[in-house]
LOBABA-953337 format. One line per 8 residues: number of its first residue (from 0); their letters; for each residue x, y, z of C-alpha. Coordinates in Angstrom, 1 decimal. Layout:
NUM	A	X:Y:Z ~ ...
//
This chain:
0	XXXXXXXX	7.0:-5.3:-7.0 ~ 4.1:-6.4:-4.6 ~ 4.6:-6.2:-0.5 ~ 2.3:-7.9:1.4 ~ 2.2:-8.0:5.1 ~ 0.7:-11.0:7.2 ~ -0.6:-9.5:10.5 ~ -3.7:-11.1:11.5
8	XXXXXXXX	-3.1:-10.2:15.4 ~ -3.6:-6.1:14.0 ~ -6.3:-7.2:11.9 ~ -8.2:-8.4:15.3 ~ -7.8:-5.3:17.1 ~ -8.9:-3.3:14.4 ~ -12.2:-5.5:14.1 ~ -12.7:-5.4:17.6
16	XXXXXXXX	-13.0:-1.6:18.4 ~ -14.4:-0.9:15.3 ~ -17.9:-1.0:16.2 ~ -17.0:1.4:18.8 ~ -16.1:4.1:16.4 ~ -18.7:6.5:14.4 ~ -18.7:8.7:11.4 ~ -17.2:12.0:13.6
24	XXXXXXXX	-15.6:10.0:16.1 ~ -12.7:7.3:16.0 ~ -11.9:8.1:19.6 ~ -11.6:4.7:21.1 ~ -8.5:4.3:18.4 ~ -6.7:6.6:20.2 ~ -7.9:5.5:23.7 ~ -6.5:1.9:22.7
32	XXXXXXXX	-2.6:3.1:22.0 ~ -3.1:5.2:25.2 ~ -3.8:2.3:27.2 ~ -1.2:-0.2:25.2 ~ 1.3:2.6:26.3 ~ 0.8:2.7:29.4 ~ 1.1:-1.1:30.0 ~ 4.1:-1.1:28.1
40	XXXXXXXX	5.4:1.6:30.4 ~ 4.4:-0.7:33.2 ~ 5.8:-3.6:32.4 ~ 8.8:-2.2:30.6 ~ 9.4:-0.9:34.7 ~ 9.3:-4.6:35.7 ~ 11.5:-6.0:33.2 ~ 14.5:-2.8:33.7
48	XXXXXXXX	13.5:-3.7:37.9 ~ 14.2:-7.2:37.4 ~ 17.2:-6.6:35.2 ~ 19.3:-4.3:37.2 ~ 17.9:-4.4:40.7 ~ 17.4:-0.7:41.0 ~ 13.9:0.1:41.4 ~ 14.0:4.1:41.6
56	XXXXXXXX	16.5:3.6:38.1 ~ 14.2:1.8:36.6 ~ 10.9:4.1:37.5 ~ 12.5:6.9:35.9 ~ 13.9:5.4:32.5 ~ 10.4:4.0:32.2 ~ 9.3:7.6:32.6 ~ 11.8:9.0:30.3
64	XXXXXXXX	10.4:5.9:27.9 ~ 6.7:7.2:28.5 ~ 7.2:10.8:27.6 ~ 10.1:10.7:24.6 ~ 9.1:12.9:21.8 ~ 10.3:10.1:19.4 ~ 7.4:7.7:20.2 ~ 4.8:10.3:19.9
72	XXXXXXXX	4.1:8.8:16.2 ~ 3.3:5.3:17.7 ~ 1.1:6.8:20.4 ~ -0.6:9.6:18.9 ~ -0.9:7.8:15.1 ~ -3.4:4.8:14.8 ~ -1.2:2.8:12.3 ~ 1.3:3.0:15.0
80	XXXXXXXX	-0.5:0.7:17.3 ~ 1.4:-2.2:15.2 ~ 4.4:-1.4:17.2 ~ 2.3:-1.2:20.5 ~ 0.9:-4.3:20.2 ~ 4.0:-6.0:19.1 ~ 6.1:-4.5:22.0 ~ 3.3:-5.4:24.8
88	XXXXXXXX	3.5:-9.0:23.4 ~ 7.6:-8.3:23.3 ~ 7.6:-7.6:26.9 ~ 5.5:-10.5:28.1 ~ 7.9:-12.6:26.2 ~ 10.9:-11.1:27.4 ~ 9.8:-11.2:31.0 ~ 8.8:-15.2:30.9
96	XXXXXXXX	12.2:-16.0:29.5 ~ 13.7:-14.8:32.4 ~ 11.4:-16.4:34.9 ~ 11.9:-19.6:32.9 ~ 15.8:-19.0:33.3 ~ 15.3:-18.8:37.0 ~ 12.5:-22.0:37.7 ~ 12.1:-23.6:34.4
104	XXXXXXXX	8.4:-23.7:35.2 ~ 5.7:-25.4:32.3 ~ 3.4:-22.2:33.0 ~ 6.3:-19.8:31.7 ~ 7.3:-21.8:28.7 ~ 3.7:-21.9:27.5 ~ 2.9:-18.4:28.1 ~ 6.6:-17.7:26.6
112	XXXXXXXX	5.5:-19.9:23.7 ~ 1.9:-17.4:23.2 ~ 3.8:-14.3:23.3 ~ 5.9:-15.2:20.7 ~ 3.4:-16.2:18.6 ~ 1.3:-13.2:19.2 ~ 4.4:-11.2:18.6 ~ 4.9:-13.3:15.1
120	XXXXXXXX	1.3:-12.4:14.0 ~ 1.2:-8.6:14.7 ~ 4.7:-8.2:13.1 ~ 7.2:-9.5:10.9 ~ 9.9:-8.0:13.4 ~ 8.4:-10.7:16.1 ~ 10.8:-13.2:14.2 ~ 13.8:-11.1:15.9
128	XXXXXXXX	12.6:-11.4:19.4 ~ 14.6:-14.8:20.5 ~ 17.5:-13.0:19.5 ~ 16.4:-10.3:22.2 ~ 15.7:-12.8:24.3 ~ 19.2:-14.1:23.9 ~ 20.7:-10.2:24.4 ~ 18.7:-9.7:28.0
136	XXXXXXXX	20.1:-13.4:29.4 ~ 23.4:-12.3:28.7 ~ 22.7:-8.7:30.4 ~ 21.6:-10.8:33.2 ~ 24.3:-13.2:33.1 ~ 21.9:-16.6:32.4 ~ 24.0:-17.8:29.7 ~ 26.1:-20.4:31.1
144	XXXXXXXX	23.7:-23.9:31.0 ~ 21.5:-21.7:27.8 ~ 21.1:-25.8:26.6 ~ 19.9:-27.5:29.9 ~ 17.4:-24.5:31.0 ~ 15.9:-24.0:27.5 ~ 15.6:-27.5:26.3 ~ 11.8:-26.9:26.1
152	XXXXXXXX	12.0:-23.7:24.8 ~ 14.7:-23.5:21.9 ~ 12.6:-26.0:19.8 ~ 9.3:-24.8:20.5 ~ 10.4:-21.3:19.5 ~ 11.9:-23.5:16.3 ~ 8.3:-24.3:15.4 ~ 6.9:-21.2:16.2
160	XXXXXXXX	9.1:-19.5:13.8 ~ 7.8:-22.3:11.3 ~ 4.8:-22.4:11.9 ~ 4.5:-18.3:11.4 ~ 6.9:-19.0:7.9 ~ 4.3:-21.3:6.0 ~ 1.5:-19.7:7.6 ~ 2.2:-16.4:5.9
168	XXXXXXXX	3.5:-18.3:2.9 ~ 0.0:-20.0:2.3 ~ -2.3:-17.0:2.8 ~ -0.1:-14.4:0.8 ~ -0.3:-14.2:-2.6 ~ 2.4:-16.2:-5.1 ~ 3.7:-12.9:-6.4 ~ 4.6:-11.5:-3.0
176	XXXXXXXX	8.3:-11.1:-2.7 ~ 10.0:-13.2:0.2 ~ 11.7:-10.9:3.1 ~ 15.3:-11.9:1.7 ~ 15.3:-10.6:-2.1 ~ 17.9:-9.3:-4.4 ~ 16.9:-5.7:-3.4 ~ 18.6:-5.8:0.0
184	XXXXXXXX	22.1:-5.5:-0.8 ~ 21.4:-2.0:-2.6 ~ 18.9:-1.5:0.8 ~ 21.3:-1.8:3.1 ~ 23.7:1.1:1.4 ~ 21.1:3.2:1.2 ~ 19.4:2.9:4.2 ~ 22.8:2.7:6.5
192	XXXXXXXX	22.3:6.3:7.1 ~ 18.8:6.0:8.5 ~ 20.2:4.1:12.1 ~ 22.4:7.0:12.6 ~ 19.5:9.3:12.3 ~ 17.0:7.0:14.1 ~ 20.0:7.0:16.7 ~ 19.6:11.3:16.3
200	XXXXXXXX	16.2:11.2:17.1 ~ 16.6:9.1:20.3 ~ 19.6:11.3:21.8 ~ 18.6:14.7:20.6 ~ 14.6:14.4:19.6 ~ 14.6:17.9:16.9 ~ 13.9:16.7:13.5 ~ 10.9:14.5:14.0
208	XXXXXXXX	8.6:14.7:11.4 ~ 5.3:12.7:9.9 ~ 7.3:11.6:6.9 ~ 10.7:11.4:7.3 ~ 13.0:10.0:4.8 ~ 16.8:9.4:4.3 ~ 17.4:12.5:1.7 ~ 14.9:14.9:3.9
216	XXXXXXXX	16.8:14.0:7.4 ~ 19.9:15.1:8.5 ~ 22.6:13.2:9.5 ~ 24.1:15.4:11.3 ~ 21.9:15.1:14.4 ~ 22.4:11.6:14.8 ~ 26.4:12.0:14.5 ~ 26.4:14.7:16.7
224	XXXXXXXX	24.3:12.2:19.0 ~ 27.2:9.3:18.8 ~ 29.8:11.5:19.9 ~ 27.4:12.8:22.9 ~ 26.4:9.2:24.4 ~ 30.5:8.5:23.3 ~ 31.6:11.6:25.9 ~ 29.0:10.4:28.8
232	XXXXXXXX	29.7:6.5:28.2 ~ 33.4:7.5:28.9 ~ 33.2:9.8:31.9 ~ 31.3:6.7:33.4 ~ 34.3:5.2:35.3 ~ 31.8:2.2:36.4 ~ 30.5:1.7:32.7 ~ 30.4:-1.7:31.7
240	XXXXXXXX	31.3:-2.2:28.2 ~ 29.0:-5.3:27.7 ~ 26.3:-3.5:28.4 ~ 27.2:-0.9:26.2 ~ 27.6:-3.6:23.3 ~ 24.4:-5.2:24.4 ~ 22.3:-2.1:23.9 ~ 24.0:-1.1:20.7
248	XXXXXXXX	23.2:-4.8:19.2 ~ 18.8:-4.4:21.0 ~ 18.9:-1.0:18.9 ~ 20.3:-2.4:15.8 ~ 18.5:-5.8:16.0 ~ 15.0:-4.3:16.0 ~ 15.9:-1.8:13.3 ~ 16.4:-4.5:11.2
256	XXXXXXXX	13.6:-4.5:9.3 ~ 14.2:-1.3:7.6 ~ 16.2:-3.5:5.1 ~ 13.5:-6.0:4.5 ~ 10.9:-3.2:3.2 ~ 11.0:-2.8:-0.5 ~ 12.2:0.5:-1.8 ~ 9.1:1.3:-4.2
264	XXXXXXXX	7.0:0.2:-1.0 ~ 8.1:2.5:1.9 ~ 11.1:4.7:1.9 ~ 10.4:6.3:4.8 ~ 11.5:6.3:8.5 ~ 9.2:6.4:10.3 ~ 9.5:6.9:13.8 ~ 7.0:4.7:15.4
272	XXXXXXXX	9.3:1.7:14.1 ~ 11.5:3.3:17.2 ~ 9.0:2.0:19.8 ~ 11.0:-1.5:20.8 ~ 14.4:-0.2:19.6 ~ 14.0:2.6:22.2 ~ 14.4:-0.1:25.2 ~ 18.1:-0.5:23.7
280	XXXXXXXX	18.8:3.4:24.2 ~ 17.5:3.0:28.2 ~ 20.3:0.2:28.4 ~ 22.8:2.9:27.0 ~ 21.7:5.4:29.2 ~ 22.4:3.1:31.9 ~ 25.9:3.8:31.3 ~ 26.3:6.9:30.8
288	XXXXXXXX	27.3:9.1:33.7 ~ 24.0:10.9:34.1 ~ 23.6:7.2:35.7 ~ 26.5:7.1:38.2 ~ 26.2:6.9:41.5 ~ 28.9:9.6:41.4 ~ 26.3:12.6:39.9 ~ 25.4:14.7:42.8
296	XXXXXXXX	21.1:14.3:43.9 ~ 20.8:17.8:42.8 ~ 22.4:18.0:39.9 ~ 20.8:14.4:38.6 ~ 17.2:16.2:40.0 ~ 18.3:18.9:38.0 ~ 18.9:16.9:34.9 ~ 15.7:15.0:35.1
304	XXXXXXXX	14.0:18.0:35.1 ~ 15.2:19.9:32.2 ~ 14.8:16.6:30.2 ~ 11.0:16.0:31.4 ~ 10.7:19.7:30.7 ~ 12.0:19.2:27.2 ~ 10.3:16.0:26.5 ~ 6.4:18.1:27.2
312	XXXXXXXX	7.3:21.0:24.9 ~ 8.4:18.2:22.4 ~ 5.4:16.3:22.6 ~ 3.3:19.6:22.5 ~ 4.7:20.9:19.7 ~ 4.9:17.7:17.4 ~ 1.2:16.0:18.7 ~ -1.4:18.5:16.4
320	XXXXXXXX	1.1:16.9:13.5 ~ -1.8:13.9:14.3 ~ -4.7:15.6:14.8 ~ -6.5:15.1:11.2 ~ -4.9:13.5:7.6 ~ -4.9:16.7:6.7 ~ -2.6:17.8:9.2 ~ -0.8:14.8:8.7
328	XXXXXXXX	0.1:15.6:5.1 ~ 0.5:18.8:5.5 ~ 3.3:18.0:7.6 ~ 4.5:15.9:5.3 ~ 5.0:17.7:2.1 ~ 6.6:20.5:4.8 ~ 9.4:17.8:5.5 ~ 9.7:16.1:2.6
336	XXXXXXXX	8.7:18.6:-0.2 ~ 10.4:16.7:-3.2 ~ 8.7:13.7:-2.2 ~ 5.9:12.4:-5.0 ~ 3.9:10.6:-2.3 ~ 3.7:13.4:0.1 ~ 2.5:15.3:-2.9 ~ -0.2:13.4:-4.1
344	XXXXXXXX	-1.6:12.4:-0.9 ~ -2.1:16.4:-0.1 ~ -3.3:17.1:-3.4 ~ -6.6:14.1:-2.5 ~ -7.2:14.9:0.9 ~ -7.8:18.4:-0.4 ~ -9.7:17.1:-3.2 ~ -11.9:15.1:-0.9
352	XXXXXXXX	-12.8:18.1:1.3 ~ -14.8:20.6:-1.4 ~ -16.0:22.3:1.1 ~ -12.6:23.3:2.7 ~ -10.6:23.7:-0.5 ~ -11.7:24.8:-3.8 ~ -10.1:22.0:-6.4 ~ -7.8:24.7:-8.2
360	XXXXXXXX	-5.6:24.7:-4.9 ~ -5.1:20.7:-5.2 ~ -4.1:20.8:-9.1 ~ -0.7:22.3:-7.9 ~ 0.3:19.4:-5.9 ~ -0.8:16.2:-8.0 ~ 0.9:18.4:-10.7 ~ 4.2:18.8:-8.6
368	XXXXXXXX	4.1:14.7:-7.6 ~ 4.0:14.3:-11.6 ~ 6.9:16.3:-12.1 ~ 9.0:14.4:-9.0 ~ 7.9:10.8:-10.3 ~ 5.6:10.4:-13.7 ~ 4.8:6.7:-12.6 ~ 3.2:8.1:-8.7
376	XXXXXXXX	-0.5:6.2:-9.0 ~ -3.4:8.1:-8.9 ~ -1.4:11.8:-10.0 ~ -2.5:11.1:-13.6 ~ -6.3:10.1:-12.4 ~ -6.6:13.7:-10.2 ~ -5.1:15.5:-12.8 ~ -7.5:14.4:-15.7
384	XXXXXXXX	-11.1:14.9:-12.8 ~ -9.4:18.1:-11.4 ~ -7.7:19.7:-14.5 ~ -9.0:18.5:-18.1 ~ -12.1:17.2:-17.3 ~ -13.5:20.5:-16.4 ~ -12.1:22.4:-19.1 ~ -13.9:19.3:-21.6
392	XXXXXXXX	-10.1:18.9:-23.0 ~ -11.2:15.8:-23.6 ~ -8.0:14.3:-25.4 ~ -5.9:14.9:-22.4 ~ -8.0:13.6:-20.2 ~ -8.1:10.3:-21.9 ~ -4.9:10.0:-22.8 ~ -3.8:10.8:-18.7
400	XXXXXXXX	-6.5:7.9:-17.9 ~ -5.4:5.6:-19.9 ~ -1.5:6.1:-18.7 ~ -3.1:5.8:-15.1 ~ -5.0:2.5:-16.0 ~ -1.7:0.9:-17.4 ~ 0.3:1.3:-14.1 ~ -2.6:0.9:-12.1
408	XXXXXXXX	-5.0:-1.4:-13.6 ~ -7.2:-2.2:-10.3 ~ -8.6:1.2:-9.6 ~ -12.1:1.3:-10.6 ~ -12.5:5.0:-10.5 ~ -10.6:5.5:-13.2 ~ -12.4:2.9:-15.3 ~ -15.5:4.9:-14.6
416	XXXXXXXX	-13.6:8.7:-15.1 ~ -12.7:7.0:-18.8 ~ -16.0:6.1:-19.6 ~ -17.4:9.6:-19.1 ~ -14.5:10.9:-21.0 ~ -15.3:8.7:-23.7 ~ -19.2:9.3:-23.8 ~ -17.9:12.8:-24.5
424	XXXXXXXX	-16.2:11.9:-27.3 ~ -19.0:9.8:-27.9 ~ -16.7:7.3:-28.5 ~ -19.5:4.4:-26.9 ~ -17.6:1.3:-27.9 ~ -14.8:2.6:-26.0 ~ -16.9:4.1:-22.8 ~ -18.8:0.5:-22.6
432	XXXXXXXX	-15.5:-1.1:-22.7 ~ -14.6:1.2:-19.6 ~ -17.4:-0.1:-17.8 ~ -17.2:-3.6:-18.3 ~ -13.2:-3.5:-17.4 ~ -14.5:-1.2:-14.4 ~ -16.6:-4.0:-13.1 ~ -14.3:-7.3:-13.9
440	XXXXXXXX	-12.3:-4.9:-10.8 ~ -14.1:-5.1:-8.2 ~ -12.8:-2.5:-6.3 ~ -12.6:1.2:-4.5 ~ -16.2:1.7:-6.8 ~ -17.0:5.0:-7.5 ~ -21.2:4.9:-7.3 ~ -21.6:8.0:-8.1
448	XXXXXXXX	-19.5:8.3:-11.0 ~ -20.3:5.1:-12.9 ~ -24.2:5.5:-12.5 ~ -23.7:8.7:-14.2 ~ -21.5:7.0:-17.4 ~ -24.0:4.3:-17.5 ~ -26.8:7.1:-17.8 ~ -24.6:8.7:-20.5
456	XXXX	-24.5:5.5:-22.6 ~ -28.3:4.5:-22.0 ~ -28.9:8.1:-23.2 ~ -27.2:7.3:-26.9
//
């Protein structure tokens, strides 16, 4: 099954800064999520200011936003800019709603109207924002005359959402799956577990890793976690349990799409999906009694020290986790050893770096992501260049190429890798074949590689 993502918004960035960025250096990648932060930081301040009122409150749960170990994958990863981008457009939308809900002014509904459709096009999870938006009126109490001061609004968002719908429908291929598929029900089982530990990793940030997944996290983090916000929440004589349900619903509401994502996709949970979610764990902390105006200066001073303490060392410690792929996936296969994925992607990024690794010392890990799933792509391609190849056990080199071409029938490379077995075997008809079906792909070529089988068969 084919997933396909529509995210033209991304797409710009990308374009944009790429000519900024040089064979040793993709700097400015980084210096973009720096500064996407930092105005989400900014105007998350303004939205929790306008929200409760309490300026000095709201400077340090931005703070505590800006420096959580837990978004150090969206800010120190480059994929993770998705979810920067998508919350800075988030924000602006969240923040014209309630100015439209206090003047009802044509200049707010359009720029309401922009964000949303930003939001739309750098993210499927945009389509979850009016429901948000719906969550922060009622925090706010704006609810009652929702009809009269939204009359504008309710249906443009209606063809916003529609016109995002058959936009990504027409530019997607036919065989992409809708969101909504048959998959879901078993999703939602399985991947019921991963909010408790996304909830872990919020509360009590010590089992972040690169690659996290369901069967390589423990649980036991984010229970212990519920039962700690449970204790503060109740020695909060002024809590408010609407709030409390309101937060609960923001974190579960942009976790969502974790149920959407197909299984043999992305089975991961990865952190930088936390980014917009973690605005529903500020409202919880609101009312908490770390919150109360009953906590003693000191000992709050004292607590927000420890935790900024704790939130450096995190960030420290986890950040060189981002500092090359190979770093990345090193990481990786450390948390989720007995995942094929993890294994493979090791395995190349050591095969891809001869002059670091000799290829004897990837062979163990393409062999290993074999062993955990037979069907991983490319394991059977590295394992015929890296293993058989060299040896000239020419059989098995063909035979693992030819499994590789059946499941992944796109992949030039291993068009060309079959040809050069085949000229070995001087089996022509079959090499020239190779070539042909090597070219009718189009993609990933392998120059090098297929100038050297077309030598081999001029040379007959």
């Amino acid at each position: 099954m084919l997933f396909r993502s529509y995210r033209p918004v991304l797409l710009v960035y990308f374009i944009l800064l790429y000519p900024f960025t040089s064979a040793k250096s993709i700097a400015i990648f980084h210096f973009g999520s720096i500064v996407f932060h930092i105005l989400n930081v900014l105007l998350l301040r303004k939205l929790l200011e306008i929200l409760t009122g309490n300026k000095k409150q709201s400077f340090w749960l931005a703070a505590f936003f800006c420096m959580h170990p837990a978004l150090t994958m969206a800010v120190a990863w480059i994929p993770g800019i998705n979810d920067l981008l998508l919350t800075t457009f988030a924000l602006g939308y969240f923040l014209t709603l309630l100015r439209i809900a206090e003047s009802g002014k044509w200049k707010d509904i359009g720029l309401n109207l922009l964000f949303l459709l930003l939001a739309l096009f750098t993210k499927e999870s945009g389509a979850f924002l009016p429901f948000g938006g719906f969550l922060l009126l009622w925090y706010k109490g704006h609810l009652n005359g929702i009809g009269k001061k939204f009359s504008a609004v309710i249906p443009l968002t209606m063809i916003a959402w529609i016109l995002w719908f058959f936009a990504r429908k027409n530019v997607l291929p036919e065989n992409t799956p809708s969101l909504i598929n048959g998959e879901m029900a078993s999703l939602v089982l399985h991947r019921a577990a991963g909010l408790i530990q996304y909830f872990g990793k919020c509360i009590l940030p010590l089992n972040l890793n690169v690659f996290p997944t369901i069967e390589s996290t423990n649980v036991l983090w984010g229970i212990i976690s519920i039962v700690i916000a449970g204790i503060l929440i109740f020695q909060n004589k002024d809590r408010n349990l609407k709030n409390v349900f309101i937060a609960c619903c923001w974190f579960v509401l942009f976790l969502l799409p974790i149920f959407f994502v197909p299984k043999n996709v992305n089975d991961q949970l990865f952190e930088h999906r936390l980014y917009l979610p973690m605005i529903g764990i500020l409202f919880l902390f609101r009312e908490t009694i770390l919150c109360s105006s009953r906590v003693k200066v000191v000992t709050l001073q004292t607590i927000i020290v420890a935790i900024g303490i704790g939130c450096i060392v995190g960030i420290h410690l986890y950040t060189p986790d981002f500092g090359s792929t190979f770093n990345f996936w090193t990481a990786a296969v450390a948390a989720s050893p007995e995942n094929a994925y993890a294994n493979k992607m090791l395995g190349i990024k050591m095969a891809e770096n001869p002059k670091a690794y000799q290829p004897a010392e990837a062979i163990p890990y393409f062999k290993k992501a074999y062993a955990l799933d037979s069907n991983e792509r490319y394991t059977r391609l590295f394992l015929a260049r890296l293993v058989y190849m060299p040896q000239e056990k020419w059989d098995s080199a063909r035979y693992y190429l030819e499994r590789e071409v059946e499941i992944n029938p796109t992949f030039s490379d291993t068009y060309a890798d079959l040809a050069q077995v085949c000229v070995a075997q001087k089996d022509m008809a079959a090499a020239e074949k190779s070539i042909l079906d090597r070219k009718s792909t189009r993609l990933n070529s392998s120059h090098t590689v297929i100038s050297y089988a077309v030598f081999c068969l001029k040379k007959k």
